[in-house]
MDTraj code that builds the backbone (N, CA, C; nanometers):
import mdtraj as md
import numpy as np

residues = "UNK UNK UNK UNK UNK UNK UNK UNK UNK UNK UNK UNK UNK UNK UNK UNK UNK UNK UNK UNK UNK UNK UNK UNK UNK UNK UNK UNK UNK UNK UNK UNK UNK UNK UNK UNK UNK UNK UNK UNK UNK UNK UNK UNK UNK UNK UNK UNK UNK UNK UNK UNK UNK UNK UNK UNK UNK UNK UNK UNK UNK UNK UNK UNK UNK UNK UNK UNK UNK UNK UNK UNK UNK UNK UNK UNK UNK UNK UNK UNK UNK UNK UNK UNK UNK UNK UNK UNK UNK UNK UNK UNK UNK UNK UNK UNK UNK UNK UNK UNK UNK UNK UNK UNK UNK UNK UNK UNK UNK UNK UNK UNK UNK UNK UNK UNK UNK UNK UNK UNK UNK UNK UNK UNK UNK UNK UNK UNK UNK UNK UNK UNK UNK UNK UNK UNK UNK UNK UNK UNK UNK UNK UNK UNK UNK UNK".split()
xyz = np.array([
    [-2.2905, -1.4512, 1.0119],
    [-2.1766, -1.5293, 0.9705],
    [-2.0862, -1.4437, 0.8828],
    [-1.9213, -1.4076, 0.9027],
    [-1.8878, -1.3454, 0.8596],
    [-1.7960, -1.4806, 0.7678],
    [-1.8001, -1.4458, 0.6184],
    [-1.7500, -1.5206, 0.5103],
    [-1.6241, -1.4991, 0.5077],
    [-1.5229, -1.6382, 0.5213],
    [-1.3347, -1.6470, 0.5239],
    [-1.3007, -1.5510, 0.3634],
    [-1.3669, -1.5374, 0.2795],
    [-1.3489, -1.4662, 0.1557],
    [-1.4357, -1.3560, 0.1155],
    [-1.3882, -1.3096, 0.0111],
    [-1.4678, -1.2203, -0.0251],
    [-1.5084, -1.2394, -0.1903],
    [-1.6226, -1.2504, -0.1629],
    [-1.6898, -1.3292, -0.3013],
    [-1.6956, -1.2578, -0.3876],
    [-1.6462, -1.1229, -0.3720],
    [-1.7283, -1.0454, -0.4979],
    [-1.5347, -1.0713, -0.5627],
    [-1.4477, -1.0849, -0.4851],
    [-1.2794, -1.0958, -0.5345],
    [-1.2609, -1.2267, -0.6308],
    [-1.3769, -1.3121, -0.6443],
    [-1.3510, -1.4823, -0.6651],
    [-1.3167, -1.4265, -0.7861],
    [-1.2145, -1.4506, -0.8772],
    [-1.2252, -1.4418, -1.0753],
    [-1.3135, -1.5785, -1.1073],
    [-1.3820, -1.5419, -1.1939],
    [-1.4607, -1.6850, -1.2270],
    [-1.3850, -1.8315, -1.2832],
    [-1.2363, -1.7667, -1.2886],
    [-1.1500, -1.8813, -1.3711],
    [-1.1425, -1.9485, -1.2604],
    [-1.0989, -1.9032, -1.0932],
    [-1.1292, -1.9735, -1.0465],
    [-1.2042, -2.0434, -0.9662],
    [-1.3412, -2.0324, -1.0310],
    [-1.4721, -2.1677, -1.0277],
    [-1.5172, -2.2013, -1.1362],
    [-1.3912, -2.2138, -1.2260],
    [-1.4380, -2.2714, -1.3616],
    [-1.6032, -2.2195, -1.4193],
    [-1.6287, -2.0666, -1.3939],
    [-1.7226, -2.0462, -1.4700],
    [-1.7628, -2.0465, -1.6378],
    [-1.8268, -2.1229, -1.6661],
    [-1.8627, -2.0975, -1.8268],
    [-1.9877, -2.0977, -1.8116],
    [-2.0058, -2.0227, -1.9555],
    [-2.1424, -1.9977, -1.9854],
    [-2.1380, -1.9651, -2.1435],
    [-2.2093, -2.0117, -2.2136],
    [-2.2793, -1.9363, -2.3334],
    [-2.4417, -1.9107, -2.3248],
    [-2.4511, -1.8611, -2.4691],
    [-2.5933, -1.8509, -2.5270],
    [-2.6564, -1.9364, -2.6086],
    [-2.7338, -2.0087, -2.6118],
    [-2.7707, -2.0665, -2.7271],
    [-2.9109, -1.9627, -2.8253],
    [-2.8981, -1.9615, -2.9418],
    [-3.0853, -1.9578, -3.0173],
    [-3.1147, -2.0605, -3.0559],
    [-3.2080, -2.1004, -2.9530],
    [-3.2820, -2.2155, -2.9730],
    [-3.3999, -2.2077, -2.8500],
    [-3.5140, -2.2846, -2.8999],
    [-3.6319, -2.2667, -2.7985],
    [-3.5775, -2.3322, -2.6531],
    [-3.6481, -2.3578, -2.5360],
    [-3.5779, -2.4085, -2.4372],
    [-3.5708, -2.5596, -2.4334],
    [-3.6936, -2.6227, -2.4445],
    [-3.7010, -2.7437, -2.4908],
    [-3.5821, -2.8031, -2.5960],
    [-3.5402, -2.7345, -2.6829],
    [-3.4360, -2.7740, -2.8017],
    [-3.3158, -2.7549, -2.7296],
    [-3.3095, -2.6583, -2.6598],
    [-3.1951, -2.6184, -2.5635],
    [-3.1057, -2.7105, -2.4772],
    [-3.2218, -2.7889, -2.4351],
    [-3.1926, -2.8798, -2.3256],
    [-3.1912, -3.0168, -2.3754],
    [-3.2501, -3.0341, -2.4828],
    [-3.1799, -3.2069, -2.5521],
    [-3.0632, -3.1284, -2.6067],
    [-3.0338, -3.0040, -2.6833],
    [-2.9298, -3.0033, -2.7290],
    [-2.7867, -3.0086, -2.6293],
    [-2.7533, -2.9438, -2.4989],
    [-2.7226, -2.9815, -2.4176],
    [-2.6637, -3.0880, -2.4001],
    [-2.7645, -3.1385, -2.3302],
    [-2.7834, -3.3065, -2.2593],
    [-2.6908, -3.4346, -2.3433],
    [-2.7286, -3.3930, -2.5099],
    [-2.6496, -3.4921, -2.6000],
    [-2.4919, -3.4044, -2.5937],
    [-2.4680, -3.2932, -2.6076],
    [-2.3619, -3.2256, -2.5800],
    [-2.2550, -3.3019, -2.4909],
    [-2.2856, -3.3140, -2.3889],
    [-2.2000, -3.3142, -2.2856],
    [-2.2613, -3.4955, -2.2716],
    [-2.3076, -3.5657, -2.2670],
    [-2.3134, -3.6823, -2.3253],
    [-2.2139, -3.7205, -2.4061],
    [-2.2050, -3.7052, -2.5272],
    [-2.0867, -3.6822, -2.6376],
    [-1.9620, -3.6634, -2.5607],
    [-1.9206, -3.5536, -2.4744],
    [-1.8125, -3.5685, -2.4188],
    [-1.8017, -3.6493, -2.3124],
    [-1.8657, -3.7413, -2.2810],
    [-1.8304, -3.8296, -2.1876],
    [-1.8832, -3.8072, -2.0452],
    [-2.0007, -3.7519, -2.0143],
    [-2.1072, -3.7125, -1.9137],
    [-2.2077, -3.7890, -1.9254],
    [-2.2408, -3.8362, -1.8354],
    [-2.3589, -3.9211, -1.7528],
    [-2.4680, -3.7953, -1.7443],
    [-2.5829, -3.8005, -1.7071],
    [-2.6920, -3.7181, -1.6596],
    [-2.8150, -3.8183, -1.6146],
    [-2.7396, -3.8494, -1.4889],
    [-2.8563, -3.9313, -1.4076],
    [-2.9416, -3.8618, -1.3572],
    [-2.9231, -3.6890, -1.3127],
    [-3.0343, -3.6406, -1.2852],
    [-3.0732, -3.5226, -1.3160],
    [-3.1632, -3.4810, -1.3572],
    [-3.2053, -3.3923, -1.4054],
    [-3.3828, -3.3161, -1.3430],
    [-3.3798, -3.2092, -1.3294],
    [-3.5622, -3.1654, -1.3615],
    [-3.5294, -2.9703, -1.3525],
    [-3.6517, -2.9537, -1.3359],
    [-3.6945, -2.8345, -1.3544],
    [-3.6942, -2.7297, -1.2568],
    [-3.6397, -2.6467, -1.1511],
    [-3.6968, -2.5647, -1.0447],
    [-3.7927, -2.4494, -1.1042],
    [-3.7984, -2.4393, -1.2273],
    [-3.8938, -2.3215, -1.2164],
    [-4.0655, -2.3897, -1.2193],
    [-4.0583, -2.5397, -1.3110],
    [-4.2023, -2.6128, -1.2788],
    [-4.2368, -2.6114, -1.1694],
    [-4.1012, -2.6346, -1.0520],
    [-4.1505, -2.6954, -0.8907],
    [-4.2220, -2.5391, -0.8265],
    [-4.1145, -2.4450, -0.8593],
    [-4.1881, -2.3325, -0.8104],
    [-4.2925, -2.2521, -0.8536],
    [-4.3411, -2.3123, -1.0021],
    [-4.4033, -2.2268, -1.0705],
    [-4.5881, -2.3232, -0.9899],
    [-4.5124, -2.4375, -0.9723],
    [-4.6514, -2.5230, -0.9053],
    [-4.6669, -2.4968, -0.7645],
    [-4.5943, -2.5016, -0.7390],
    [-4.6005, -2.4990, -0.5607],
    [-4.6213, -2.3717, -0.4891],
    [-4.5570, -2.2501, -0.5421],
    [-4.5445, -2.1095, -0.5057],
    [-4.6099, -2.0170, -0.5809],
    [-4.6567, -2.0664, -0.7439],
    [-4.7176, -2.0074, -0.8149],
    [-4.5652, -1.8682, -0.8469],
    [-4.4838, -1.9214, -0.8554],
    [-4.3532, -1.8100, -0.8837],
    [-4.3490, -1.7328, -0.9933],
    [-4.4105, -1.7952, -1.0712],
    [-4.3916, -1.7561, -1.1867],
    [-4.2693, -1.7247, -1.2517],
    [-4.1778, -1.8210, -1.2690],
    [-4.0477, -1.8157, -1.3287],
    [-4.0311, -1.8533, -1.4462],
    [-3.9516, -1.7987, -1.5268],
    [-3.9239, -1.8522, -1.6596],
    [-3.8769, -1.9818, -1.6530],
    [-3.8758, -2.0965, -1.7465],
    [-3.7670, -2.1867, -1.8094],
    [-3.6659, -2.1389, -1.7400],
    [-3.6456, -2.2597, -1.6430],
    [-3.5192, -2.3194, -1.6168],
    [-3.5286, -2.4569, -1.5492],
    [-3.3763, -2.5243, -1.6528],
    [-3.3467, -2.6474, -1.6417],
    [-3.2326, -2.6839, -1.5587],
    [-3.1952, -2.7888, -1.4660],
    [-3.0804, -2.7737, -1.4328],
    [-3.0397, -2.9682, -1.4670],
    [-2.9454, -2.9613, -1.5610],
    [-2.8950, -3.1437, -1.5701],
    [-2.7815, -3.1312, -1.5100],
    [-2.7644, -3.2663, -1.4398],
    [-2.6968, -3.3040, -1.3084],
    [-2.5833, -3.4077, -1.4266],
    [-2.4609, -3.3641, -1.4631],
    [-2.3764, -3.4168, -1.5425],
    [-2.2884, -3.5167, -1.4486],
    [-2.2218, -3.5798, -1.4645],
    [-2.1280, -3.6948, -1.4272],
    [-2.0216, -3.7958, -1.5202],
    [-1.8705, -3.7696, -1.4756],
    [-1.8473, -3.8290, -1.5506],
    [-1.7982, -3.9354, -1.4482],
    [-1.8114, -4.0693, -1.4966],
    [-1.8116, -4.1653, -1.3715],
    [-1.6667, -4.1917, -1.3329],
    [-1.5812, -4.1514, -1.4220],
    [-1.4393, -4.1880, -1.3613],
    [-1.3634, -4.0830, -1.3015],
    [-1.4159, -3.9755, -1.3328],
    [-1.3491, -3.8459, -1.2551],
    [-1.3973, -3.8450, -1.1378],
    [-1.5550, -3.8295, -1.1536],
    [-1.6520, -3.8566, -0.9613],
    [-1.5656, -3.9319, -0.8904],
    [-1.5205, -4.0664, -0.9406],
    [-1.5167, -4.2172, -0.8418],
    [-1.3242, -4.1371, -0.7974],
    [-1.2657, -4.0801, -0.9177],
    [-1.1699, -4.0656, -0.8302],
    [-1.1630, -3.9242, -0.7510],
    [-1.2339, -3.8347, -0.7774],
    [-1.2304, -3.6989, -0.6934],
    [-1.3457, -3.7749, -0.5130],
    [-1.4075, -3.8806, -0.5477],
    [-1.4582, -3.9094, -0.3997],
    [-1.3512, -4.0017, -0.3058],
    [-1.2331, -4.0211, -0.3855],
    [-1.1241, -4.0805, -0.3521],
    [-1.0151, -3.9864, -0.2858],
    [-1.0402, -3.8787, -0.3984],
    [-0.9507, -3.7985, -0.2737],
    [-0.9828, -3.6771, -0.2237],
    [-1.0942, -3.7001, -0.1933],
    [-1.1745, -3.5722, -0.0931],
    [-1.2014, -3.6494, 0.0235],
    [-1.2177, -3.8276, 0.0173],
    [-1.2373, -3.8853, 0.1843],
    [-1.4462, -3.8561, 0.1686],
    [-1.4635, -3.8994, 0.0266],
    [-1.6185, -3.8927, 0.0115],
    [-1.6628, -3.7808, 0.0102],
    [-1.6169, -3.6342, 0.0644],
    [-1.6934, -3.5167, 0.0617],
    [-1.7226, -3.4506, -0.0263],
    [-1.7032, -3.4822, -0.1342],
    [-1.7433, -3.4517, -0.3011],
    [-1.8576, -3.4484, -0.2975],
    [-1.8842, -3.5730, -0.3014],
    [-2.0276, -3.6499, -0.3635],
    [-2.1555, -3.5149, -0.2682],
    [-2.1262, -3.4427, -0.1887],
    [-2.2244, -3.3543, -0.1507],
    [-2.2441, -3.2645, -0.2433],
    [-2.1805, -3.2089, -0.3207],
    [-2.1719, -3.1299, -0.4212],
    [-2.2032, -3.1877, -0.5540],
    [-2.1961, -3.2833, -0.5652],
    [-2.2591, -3.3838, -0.7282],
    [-2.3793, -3.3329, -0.7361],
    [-2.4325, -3.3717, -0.8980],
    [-2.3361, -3.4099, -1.0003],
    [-2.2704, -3.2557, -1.0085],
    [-2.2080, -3.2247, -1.1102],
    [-2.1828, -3.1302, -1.2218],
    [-2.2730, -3.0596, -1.2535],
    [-2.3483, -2.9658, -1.1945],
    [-2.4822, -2.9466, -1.2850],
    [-2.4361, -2.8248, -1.3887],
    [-2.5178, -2.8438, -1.5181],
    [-2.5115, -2.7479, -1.5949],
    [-2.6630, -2.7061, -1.5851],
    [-2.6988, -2.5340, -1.5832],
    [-2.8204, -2.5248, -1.5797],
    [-2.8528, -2.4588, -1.7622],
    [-2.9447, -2.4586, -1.7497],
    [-2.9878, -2.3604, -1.9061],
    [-3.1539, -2.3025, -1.8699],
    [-3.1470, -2.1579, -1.8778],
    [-3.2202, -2.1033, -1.8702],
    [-3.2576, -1.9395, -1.9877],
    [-3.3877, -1.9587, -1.9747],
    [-3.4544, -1.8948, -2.0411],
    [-3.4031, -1.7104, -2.0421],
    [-3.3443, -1.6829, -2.1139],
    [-3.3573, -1.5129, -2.0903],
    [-3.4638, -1.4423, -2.1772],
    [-3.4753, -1.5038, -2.2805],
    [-3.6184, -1.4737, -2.3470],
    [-3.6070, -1.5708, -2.4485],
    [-3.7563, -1.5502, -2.5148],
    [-3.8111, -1.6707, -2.5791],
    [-3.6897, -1.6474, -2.6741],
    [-3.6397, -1.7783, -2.7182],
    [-3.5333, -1.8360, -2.8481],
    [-3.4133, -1.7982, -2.8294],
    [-3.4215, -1.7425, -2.6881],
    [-3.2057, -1.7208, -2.6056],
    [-3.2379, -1.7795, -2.4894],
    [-3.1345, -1.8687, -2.4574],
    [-3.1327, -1.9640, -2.3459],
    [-2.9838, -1.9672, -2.3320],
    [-2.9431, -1.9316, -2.1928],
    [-2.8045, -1.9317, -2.1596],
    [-2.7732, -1.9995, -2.0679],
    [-2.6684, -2.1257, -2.0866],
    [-2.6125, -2.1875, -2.0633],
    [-2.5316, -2.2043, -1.9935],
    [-2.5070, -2.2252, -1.8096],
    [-2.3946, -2.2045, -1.7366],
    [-2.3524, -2.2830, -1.6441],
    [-2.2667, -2.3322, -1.5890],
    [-2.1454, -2.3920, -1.5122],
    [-2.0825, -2.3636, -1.4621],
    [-2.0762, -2.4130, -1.3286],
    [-1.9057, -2.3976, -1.2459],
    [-1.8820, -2.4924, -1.2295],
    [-1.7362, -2.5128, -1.1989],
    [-1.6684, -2.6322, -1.1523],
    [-1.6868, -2.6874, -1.0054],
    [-1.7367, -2.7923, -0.9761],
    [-1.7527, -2.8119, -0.8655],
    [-1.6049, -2.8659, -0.8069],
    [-1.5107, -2.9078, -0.8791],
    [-1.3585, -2.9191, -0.8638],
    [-1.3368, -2.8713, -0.7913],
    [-1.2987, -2.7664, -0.8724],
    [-1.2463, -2.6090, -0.8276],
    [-1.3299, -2.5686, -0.6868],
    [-1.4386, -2.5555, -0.7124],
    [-1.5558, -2.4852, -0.5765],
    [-1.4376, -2.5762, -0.4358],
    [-1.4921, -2.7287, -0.4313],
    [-1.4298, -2.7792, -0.3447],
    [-1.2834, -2.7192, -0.2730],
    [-1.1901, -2.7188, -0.3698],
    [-1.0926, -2.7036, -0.3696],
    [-1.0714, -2.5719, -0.2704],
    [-1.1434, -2.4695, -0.3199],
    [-1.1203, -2.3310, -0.2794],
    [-1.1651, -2.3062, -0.1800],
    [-1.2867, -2.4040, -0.1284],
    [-1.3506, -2.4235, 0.0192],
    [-1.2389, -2.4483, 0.1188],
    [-1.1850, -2.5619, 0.0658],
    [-1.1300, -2.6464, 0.1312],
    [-1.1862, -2.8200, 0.1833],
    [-1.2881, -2.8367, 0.0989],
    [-1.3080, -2.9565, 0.0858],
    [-1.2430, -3.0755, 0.0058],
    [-1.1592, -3.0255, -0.0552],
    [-1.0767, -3.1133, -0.1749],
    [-0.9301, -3.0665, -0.1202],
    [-0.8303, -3.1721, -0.1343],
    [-0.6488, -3.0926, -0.1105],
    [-0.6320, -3.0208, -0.2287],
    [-0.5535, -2.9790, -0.1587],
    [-0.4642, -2.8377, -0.2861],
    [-0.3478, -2.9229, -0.3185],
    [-0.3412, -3.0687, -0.3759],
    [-0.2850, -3.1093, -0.4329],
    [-0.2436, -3.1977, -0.5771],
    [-0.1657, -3.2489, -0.5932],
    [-0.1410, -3.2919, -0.7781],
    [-0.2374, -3.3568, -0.7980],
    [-0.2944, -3.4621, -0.7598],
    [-0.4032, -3.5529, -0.7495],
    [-0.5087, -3.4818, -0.7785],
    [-0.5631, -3.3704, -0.7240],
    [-0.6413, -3.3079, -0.7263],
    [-0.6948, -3.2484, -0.8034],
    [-0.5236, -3.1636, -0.8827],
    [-0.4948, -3.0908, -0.9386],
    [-0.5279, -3.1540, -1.0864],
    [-0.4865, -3.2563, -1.1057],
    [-0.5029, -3.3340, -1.2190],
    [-0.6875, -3.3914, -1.2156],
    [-0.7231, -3.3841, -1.1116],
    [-0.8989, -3.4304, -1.1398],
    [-0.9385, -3.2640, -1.1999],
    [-0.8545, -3.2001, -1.1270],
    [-1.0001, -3.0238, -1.1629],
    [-0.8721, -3.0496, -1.3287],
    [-0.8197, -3.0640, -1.3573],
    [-0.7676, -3.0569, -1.5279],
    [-0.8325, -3.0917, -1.5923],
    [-0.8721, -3.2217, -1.5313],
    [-0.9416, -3.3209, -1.6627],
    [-1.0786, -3.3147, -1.6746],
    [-1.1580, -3.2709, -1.5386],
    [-1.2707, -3.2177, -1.5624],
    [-1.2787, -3.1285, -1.7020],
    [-1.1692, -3.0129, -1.6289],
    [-1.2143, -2.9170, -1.7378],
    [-1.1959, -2.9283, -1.8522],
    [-1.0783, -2.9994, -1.8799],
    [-1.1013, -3.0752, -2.0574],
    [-1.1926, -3.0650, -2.1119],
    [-1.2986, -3.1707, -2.0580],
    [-1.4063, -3.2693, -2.0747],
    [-1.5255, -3.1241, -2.0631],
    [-1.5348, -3.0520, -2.0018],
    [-1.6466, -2.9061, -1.9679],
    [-1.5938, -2.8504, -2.0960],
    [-1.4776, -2.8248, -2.1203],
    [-1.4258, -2.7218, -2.1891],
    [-1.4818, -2.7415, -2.3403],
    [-1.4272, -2.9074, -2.4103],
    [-1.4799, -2.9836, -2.4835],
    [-1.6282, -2.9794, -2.5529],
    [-1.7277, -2.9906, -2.3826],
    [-1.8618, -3.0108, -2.4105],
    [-1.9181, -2.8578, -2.4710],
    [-1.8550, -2.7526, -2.3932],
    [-1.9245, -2.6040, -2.4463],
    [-1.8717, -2.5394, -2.5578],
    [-1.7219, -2.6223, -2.6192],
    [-1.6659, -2.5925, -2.7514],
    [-1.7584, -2.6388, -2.8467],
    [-1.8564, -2.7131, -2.8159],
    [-1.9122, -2.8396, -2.9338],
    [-2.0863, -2.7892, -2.9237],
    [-2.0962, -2.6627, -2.7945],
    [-2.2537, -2.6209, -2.7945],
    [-2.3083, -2.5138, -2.8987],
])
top = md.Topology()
chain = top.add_chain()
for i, resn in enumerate(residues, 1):
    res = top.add_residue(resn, chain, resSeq=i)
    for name in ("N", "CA", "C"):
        top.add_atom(name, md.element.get_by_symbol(name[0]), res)
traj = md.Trajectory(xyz[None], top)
């Protein structure tokens, strides 16, 4: 499969990449988080672990990592409004936080807005334009306050 882009050209501004660091254990990491972006107005209906699933199932042996599935319910309900439902494949928001060593845990995000958008699953229009804004407010907000 030859790819319409070239990924290594993407700037991360546009897939709304963020990321920090936190010092804090991982466990502390991830309520700290979770109330984070809570506070700004995020849902986290789902949440778990891939390194437990693989560390059980495959014996992977992976560090700590968390991935919470963020949502904010009025941006979702209107970005599945004007994508014609094809959003919701890409839900929630996930922010992951993972372990780089014990008491640094780094913290990262993309915009699934934006992702859509640049696919071509979302229009390249005002409507649109104004959901990937206000997302990022609300992202921008939550990792100003981590």
């Amino acid at each position: 499969m030859t790819l319409p882009i070239d990924p290594t050209q993407i700037d991360p501004d546009d897939i709304g990449e963020q990321q920090t660091t936190l010092e804090m254990d991982h466990e502390e990491a991830i309520e700290h988080v979770r109330d984070v972006f809570t506070d700004a107005g995020f849902g986290i209906p789902v949440e778990f672990s891939p390194s437990e699933m693989l560390n059980e199932k495959i014996d992977a042996g992976r560090d700590p990592y968390y991935v919470l599935g963020a949502c904010n319910p009025e941006v979702a309900d209107r970005a599945l409004d004007a994508t014609d439902n094809k959003l919701g494949a890409l839900m929630a928001c996930n922010v992951v936080v993972w372990e780089e060593e014990p008491g640094t845990q780094r913290v990262y995000h993309v915009s699934i807005m934006r992702i859509a958008r640049l696919v071509g699953m979302a229009p390249d229009d005002d409507e649109m334009a104004d959901i990937v804004a206000d997302t990022g407010e609300i992202v921008d907000e939550a990792f100003a306050n981590l």
